[in-house]
VEXDREN-674078 format. One record per residue (C-alpha): residue number from 1; x, y, z. Coordinates in steps of 0.2 Angstrom, whole numbers. Layout:
<node><i>NUM</i><u>X</u><v>Y</v><w>Z</w></node>
...
END
This chain:
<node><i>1</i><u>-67</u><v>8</v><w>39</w></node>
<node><i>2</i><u>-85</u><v>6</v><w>40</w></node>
<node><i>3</i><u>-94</u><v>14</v><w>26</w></node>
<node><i>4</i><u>-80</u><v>13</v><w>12</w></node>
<node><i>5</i><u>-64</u><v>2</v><w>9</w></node>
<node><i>6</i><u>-47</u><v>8</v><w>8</w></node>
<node><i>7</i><u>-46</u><v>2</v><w>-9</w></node>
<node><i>8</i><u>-61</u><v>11</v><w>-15</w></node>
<node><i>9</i><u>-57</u><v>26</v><w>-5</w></node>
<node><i>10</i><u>-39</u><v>29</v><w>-11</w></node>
<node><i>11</i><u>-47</u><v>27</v><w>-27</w></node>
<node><i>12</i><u>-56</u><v>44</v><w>-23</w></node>
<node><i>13</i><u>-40</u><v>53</v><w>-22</w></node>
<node><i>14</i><u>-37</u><v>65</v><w>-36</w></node>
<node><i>15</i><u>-15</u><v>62</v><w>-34</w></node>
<node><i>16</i><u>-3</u><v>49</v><w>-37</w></node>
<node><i>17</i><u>1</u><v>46</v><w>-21</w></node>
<node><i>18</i><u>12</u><v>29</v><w>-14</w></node>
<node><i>19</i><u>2</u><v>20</v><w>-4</w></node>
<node><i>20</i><u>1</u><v>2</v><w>7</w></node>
<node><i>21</i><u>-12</u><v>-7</v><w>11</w></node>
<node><i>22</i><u>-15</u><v>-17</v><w>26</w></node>
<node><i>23</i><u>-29</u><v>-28</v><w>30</w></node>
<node><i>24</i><u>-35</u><v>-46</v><w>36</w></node>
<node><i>25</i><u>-41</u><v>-49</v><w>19</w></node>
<node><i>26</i><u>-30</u><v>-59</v><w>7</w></node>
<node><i>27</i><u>-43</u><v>-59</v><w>-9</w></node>
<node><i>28</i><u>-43</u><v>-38</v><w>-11</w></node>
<node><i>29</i><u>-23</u><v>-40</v><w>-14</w></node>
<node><i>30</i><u>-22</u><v>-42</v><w>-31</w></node>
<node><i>31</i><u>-34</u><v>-25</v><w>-36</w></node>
<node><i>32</i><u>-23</u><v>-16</v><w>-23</w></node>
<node><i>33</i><u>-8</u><v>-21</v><w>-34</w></node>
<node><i>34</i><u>-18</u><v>-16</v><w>-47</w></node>
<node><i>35</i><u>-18</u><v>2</v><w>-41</w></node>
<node><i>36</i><u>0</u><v>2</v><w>-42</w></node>
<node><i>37</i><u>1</u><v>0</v><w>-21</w></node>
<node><i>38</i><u>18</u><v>-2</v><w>-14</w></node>
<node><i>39</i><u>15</u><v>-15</v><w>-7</w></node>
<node><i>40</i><u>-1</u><v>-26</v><w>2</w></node>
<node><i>41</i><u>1</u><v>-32</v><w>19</w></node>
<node><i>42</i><u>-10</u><v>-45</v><w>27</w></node>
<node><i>43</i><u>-12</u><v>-45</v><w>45</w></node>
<node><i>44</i><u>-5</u><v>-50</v><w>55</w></node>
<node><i>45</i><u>10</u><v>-37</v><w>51</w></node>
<node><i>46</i><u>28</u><v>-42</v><w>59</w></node>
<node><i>47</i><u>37</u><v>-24</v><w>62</w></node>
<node><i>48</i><u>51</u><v>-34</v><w>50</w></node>
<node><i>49</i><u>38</u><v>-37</v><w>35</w></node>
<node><i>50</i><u>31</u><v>-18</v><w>38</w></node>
<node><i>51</i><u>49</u><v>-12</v><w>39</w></node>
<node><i>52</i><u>50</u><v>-19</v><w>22</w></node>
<node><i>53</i><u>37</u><v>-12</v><w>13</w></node>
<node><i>54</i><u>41</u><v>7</v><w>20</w></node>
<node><i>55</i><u>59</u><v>6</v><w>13</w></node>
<node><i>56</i><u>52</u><v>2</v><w>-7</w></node>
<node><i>57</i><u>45</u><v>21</v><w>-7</w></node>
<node><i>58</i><u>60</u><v>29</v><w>0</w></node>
<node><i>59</i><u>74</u><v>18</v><w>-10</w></node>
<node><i>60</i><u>62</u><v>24</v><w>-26</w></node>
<node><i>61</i><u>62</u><v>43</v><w>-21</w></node>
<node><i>62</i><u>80</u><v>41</v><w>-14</w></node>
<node><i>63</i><u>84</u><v>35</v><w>-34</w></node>
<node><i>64</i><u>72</u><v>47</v><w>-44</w></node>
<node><i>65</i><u>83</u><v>62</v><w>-32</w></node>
<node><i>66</i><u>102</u><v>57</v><w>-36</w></node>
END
């Protein structure tokens, strides 16, 4: 994104909302974990590895349901 970050963006958002980030940046990681991100992928993304990380939200709203 050229004029803001993900990171600084989704820290615009006004709801808790599950998010992933993706990027070619290993060193912003760590402050998107400490957004409480789902999960962090660094590109380049395997379909396996993106698989991965869009199951964590949906086994935690399939638990929170039942």
């Amino acid at each position: 994104m050229p004029d803001i970050s993900g990171i600084d963006f989704y820290k615009t958002l006004d709801c808790n909302i599950q998010v992933i980030f993706t990027t070619a940046y290993s060193e912003y990681a760590v402050e998107g974990f400490n957004l409480d991100a789902v999960d962090y992928l660094l590109k380049p993304i395997t379909f396996s590895r993106f698989e991965k990380a869009v199951k964590k939200p949906v086994i935690t709203l399939i638990t929170l349901i039942t």
